[in-house]
C-alpha positions in Angstrom: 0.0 0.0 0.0 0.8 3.6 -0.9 0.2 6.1 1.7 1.0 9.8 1.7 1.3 11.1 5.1 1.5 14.4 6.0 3.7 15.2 8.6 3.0 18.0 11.3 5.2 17.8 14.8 4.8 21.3 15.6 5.6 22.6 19.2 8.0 21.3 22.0 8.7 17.5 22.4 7.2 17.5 18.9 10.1 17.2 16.9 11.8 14.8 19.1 8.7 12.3 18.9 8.0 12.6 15.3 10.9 11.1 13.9 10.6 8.1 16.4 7.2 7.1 14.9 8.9 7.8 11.1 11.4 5.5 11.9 8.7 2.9 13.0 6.7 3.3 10.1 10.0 3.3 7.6 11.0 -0.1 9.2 6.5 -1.1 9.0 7.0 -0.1 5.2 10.2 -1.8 4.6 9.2 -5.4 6.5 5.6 -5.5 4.8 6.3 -4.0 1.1 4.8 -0.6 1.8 5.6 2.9 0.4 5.1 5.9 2.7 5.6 9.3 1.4 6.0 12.0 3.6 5.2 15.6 3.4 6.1 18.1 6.3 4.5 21.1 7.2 4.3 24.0 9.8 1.8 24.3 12.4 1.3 26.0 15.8 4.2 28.5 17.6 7.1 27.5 14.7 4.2 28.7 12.2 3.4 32.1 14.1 7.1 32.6 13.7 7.7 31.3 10.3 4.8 32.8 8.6 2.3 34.7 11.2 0.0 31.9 11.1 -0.2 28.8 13.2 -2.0 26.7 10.7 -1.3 28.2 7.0 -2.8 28.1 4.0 -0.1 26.2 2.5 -0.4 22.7 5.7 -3.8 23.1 4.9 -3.4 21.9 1.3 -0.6 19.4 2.1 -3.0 18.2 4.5 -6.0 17.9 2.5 -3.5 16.5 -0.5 -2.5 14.0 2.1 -4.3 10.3 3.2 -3.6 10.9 6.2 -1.7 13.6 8.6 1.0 12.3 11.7 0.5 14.9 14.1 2.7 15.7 17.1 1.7 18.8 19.3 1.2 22.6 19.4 1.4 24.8 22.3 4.7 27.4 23.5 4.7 29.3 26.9 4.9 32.7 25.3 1.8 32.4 24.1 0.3 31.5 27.1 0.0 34.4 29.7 -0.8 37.8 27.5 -5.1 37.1 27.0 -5.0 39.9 24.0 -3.6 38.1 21.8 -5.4 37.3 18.6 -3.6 34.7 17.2 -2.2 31.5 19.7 -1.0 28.2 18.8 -3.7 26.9 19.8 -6.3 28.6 17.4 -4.2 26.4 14.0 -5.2 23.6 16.1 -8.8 24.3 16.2 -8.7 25.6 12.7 -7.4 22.7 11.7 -10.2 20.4 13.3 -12.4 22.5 11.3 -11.3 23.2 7.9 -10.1 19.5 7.9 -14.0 18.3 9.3 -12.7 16.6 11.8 -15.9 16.3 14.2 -14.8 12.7 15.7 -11.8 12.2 18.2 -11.2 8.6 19.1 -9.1 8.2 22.0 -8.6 4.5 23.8 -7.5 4.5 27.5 -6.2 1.3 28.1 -3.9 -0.2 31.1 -0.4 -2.0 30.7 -0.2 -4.7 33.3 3.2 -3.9 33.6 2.5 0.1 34.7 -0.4 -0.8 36.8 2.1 0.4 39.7 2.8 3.9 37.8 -0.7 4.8 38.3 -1.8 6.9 41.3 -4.6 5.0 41.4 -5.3 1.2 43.1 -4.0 -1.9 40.8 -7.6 -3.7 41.5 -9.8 -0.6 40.5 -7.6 -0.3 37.1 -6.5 -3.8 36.0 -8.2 -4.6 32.8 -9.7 -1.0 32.0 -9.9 -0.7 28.5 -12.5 1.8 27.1 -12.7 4.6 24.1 -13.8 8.2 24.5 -15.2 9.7 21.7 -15.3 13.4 21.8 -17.4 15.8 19.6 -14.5 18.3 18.1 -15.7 20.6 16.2 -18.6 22.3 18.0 -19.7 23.5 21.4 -17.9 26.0 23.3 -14.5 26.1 21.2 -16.8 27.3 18.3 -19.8 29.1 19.2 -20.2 33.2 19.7 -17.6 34.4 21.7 -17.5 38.1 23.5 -15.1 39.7 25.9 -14.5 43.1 27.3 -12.7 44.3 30.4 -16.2 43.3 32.4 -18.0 40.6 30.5 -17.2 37.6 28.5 -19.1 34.8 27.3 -18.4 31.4 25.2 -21.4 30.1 23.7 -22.1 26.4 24.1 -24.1 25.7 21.1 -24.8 22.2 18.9 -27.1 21.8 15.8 -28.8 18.4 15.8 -26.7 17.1 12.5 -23.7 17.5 14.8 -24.8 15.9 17.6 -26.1 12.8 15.5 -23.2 12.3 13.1 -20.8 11.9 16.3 -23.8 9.7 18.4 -23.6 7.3 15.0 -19.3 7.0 15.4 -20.1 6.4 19.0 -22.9 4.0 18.6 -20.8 2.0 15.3 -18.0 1.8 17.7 -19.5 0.3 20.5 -21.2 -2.3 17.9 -17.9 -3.3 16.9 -16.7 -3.9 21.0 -18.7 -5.0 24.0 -21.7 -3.0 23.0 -22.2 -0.6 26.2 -22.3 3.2 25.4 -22.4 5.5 28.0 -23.4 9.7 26.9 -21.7 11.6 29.2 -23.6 15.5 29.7 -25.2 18.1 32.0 -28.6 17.4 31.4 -30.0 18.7 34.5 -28.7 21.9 33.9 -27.7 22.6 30.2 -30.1 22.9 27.1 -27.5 21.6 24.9 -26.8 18.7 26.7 -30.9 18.1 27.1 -30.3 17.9 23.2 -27.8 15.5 23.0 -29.4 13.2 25.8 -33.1 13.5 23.4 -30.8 12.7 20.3 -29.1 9.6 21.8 -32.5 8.5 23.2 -33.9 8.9 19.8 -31.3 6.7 18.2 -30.8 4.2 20.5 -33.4 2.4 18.8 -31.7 2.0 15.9 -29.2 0.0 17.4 -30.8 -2.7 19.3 -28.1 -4.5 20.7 -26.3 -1.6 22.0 -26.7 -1.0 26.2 -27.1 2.5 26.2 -26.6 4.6 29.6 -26.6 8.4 31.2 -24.0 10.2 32.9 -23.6 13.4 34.3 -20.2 15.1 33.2 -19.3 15.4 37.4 -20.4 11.5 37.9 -18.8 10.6 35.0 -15.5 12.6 36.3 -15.4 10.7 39.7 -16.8 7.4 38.2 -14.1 6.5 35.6 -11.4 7.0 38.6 -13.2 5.0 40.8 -14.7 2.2 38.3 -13.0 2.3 35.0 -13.7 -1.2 34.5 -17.2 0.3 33.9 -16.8 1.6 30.6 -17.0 0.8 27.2 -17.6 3.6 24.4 -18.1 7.1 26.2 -19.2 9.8 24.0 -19.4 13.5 24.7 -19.1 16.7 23.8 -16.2 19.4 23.2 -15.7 20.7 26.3 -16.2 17.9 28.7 -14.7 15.5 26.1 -10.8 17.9 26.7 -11.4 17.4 30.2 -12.4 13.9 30.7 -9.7 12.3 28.1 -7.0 14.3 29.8 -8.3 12.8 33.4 -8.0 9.0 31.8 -4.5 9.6 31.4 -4.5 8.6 35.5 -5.5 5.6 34.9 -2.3 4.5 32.7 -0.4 6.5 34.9 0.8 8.8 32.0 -0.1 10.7 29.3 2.7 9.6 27.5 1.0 6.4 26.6 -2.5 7.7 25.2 -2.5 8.3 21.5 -5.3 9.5 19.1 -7.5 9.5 16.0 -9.5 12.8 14.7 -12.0 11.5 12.2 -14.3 13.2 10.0 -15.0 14.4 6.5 -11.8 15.1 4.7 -8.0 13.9 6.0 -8.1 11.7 9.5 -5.1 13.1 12.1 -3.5 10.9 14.6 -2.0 12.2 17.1 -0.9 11.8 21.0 -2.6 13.1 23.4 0.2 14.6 26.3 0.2 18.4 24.4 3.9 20.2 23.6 5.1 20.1 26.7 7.7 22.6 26.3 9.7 22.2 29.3 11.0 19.3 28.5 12.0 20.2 24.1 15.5 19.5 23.3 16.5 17.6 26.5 15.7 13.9 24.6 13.3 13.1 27.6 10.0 13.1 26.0 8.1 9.7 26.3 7.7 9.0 22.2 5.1 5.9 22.9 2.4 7.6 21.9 3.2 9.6 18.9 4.7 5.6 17.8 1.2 4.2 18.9 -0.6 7.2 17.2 1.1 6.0 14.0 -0.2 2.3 15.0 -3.8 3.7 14.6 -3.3 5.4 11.6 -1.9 2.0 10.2 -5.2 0.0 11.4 -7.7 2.6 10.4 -6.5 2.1 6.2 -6.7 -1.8 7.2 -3.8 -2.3 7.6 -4.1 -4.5 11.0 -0.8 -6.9 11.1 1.0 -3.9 10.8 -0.7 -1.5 13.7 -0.2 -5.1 15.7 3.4 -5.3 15.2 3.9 -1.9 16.6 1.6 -2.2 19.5 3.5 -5.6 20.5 7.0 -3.5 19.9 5.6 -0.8 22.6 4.4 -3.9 25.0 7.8 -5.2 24.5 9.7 -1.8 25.3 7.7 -1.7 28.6 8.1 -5.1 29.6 12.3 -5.0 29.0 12.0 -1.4 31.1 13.2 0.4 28.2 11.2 3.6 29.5 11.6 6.8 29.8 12.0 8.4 33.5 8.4 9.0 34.1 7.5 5.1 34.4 10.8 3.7 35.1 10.8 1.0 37.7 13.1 2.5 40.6 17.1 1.8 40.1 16.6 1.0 36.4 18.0 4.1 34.4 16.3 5.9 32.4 16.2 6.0 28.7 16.1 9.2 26.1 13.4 9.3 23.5 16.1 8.4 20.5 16.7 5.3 22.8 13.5 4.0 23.0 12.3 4.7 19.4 15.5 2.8 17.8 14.8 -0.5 20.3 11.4 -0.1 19.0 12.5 0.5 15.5 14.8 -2.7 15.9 12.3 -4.5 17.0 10.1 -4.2 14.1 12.9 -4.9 12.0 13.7 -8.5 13.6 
């Protein structure tokens, strides 16, 4: 298979995590006859710098000339105190979601029996969590009307009923295709959009029969996948409580590191970690590159391409397992290993 991947790392750790997951997927191509071609672009802070624009016209059309785009992370500290400013790395992220339609992340949370001990949480209440959030992207707060002034500001929290249903199908299709339980997480007893969503989902739910379909409130749902993760099987919800709730999960593998991503919709799908730029740690070789490698696993499975994703999943498993880890989930008086480190034993791994 041909694929032509467009290639974003951004911010921070970004371009110390990219290459890692290029090196996978040159060793995926080479073992299994593939051709990837790969097309960089600029997004987030480097673009503001570069060109004045953190998601320019120009990665727009790679993108959207691309099958698929390798995303790493946007986001830089000098963006981040000064609320005048117009233009923030952040905002090519979101245009990005937009222009590229993509209305559908997909992020699994899943545990490594081997990390169980990294989580702050207990090993019994974790052990064998394996769930997907899906989070509506494109709408809701992020988008709607906007205002501020030096005394008033306001983010409207608005949905349209093709957005709510498009991402409720995703949701429902997915949980057909695992243990068929979804769970809508929203704020139904006190937000009109979320009374939408919840009189959408109820709507639909008899389309899919053998779907177990079930109500949370954002705040229950917040304390319940800490305390019974085990619980869960497809949750799906929107914008706002979807960045919040994903980011919590990461407790449950005991780092963010490990979580990677899938934005799906109507033009190019992204994949992409979840753990943000983190800029403190850029240029020190520190950055754990697991998943921007698994994000590059996903991208591989969603085209098909299943042996492949596999491989790499069972490369990462095997990283773990041999404590070749970065500092952050290092078993005590093992030493620590860099990001270049861990992405050539993974990249040799493949290769064997």
């Amino acid at each position: 298979m041909k694929l032509n991947i467009a290639v974003l790392a951004g911010d921070g750790i970004g371009p110390e995590i990219m290459p890692q997951a290029i090196n996978v997927l040159n060793a995926v191509a080479k073992k299994f006859n593939h051709e990837f071609v790969y097309t960089e672009a600029l997004c987030g802070a480097h673009a503001i710098d570069e060109v004045g624009d953190p998601f320019p016209e120009e990665t727009y059309k790679v993108c959207m000339d691309a099958d698929a785009v390798l995303f790493a992370a946007v986001g830089d500290p000098r963006f981040d105190n000064d609320p005048t400013l117009k233009v923030r790395p952040e905002t090519g992220l979101l245009a990005m979601r937009k222009k590229l339609g993509l209305f559908a992340n997909v992020r699994p949370v899943a545990t490594f029996d081997c990390l169980l001990h990294k989580s702050p949480l207990k090993e019994e209440l974790i052990k064998g969590a394996d769930f997907v959030v899906i989070r509506e992207l494109t709408g809701g707060m992020y988008f709607g009307e906007k205002y501020q002034d030096n005394d008033k500001a306001y983010d409207t929290d608005i949905y349209y009923r093709p957005e709510i249903e498009r991402i409720l199908k995703v949701a429902f299709e997915f949980a057909l295709k695992r243990n068929k339980h979804l769970t809508v997480v929203d704020k139904a007893n006190v937000l009109a959009s979320s009374r939408l969503w919840r009189q959408i989902a109820q709507e639909m739910a008899p389309q899919y029969p053998d779907v177990t379909v079930d109500y949370m409130f954002i705040d229950n749902a917040s304390m319940r996948v800490l305390t019974d993760p085990r619980f869960f099987d497809v949750i799906v919800t929107e914008n706002t409580f979807g960045d919040i709730l994903t980011d919590e999960t990461s407790a449950i593998t005991g780092s963010m590191g490990l979580q990677p991503s899938a934005s799906l919709g109507e033009h190019t799908p992204l994949f992409e970690p979840v753990h943000g730029s983190w800029p403190q740690a850029a240029g020190k070789n520190i950055a754990n590159p697991l998943a921007q490698i698994l994000s590059a696993a996903m991208m591989l499975e969603h085209f098909g391409l299943k042996e492949e994703g596999a491989l790499i999943r069972k490369a990462c498993d095997a990283a773990l397992e041999s404590n070749v880890r970065t500092a952050e989930i290092q078993v005590e008086g093992e030493r620590a290993y860099s990001t270049s480190e861990i992405g050539e034993w993974i990249t040799r791994y493949v290769e064997q």
